[in-house]
C-alpha angles and dihedrals in degrees: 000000000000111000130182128203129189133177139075136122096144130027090257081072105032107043094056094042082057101046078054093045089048101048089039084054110032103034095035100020095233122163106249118198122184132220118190137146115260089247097067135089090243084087092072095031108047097051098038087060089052100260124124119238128214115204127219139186107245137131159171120314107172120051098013128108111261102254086069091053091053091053088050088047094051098039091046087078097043089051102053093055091043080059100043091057090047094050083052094057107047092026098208119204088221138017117216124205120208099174120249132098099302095047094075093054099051095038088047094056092042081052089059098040094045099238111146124267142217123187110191110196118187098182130077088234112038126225117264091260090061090047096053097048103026094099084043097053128087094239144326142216111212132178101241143027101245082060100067098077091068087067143048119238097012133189128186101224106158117229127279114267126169113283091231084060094071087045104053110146120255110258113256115262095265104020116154106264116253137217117206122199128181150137109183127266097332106044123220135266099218101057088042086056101045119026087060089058094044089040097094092043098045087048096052089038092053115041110226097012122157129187127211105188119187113204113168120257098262084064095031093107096030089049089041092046085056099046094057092048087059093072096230117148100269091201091076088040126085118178103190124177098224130001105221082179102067083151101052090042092048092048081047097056135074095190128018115203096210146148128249124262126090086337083081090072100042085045091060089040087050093043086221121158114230150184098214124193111201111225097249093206087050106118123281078350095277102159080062087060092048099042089049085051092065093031089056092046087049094242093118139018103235118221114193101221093237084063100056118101124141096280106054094044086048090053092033091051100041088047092062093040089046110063111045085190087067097046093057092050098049086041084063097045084050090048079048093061092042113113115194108204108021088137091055080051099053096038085055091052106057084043090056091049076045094057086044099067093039083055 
């Protein structure tokens, strides 16, 4: 079985597309290759997990000068024929389409030479590239239901999330309360401007409380300097540049103060209560729909970045600390939204699109 992924750009897209590519190869021995753009980090993480990787010229459409637009314009084309040689050549039973820049080219080609399709959307609102070719694909596995009337033959599937993360151990009976901030590998500036200026007042406000703040390593020093200015206790404060144990930290908080991308998911595996502040610069302000998704379930409390100031994080955050009832109610709406085995889903079915064509 010969599959072909494309897509990339963020994690959000890459971590999922190699969950897919691993269990495709480890668990059915297929042969995954891998089709991305030279600006995403699908350059470091496909071929440090052993795939190989096949670059192709795409790029941004929406808020972006019009000279960009022109250059898209002129490489999309480029593109789909670059990917109609490759799929030739490897001639894939099924093309797999993550979202970012590389995934409409090489849909697009599959499209043309009628190889079956899979879009996987992860957002409540999907990126312009699964917009344009979701009533074209076979089929598509997306993360909620409102999602499903952008494609044709969709599944909600969830989206795939480390097993150990449905199975955190419960937190001992006692345990110091914990405050969990983080915004992927970058970090956000928003939460490095604002929790160091809220930090005295949130300690003094929740006994006990500690804080573990991940920044991103190009604002470690800057968020830890601040931190320190502010005067909080630094013994109950770590700034960290990257957390490599989501799963310990997670099973650690009580609440996690987050934006809201491909976090939303881990955050419902995790059962974790959360104040979530949408990236407003995110596209077609997607991290808005998902975070809307968990506050109108009553999972998170949702905080629009251009209505953040001191005042309304410091009451947002000590509410939640504060009243251990509501966070057990919002822990159970989260659990509500989980879905275990979304990865065994979207592998089946890629397998099931796979049989068709034998057939």
């Amino acid at each position: 079985m010969r599959v072909l992924i494309a897509g990339g750009g963020t994690g959000g897209h890459v971590v999922p597309a190699l969950a897919i590519g691993r269990k495709l190869r480890d668990s059915f021995g297929a042969d995954v290759r891998f089709v991305g753009t030279e600006r995403g980090l699908e350059t470091k993480l496909i071929p440090e997990a052993g795939f190989p990787l096949e670059l192709v010229k795409s790029g941004q459409l929406k808020n972006v000068s019009v000279m960009t637009r022109l250059k898209t314009f002129t490489d999309l084309p480029l593109g789909v024929l670059h990917c109609i040689r490759l799929i030739r050549n490897f001639r894939p039973v099924v093309v797999v389409g993550v979202g970012g820049y590389a995934s409409g080219p090489a849909m697009a080609a599959a499209v043309l030479l009628r190889v079956p399709t899979l879009a996987y959307e992860p957002n409540a609102l999907p990126g312009m590239t699964n917009r344009l070719v979701g009533k074209y694909v076979s089929a598509a596995a997306v993360a909620y239901e409102q999602t499903t009337h952008y494609f044709r033959n969709a599944t909600v599937t969830g989206v795939p999330v480390r097993p150990e993360i449905f199975d955190l151990p419960r937190k001992p009976e006692g345990a110091a309360p914990r405050l969990l901030v983080t915004a992927g590998s970058q970090g956000a500036a928003v939460f490095n401007e604002f929790v160091p200026k809220i930090a005295a007042r949130l300690l003094g406000a929740v006994s006990g409380l500690t804080i573990v703040h991940q920044a991103g390593a190009r604002n470690l020093e800057k968020t830890r300097e601040a931190f320190t200015a502010s005067g909080a206790d630094s013994s109950r404060i770590a700034v960290e540049a990257f957390l490599n144990d989501m799963p310990q930290q997670y099973a650690a908080a009580d609440v996690v103060l987050a934006r809201s991308g491909s976090t939303v998911s881990e955050l419902c595996a995790a059962g974790k209560p959360s104040l979530l502040v949408p990236f407003p610069q995110a596209a077609d302000d997607h991290q808005r729909k998902n975070a809307e998704v968990l506050g109108n379930a009553g999972a998170a409390v949702v905080l629009l970045q251009k209505d953040v100031t001191e005042q309304s994080l410091l009451e947002a955050l000590t509410g939640l600390l504060s009243d251990r009832e509501r966070r057990e109610r919002m822990s159970a709406a989260a659990r509500s939204l989980a879905k275990p085995g979304a990865l065994e889903r979207i592998v089946g079915m890629i397998r099931g699109l796979a049989d068709s064509k034998k057939g």
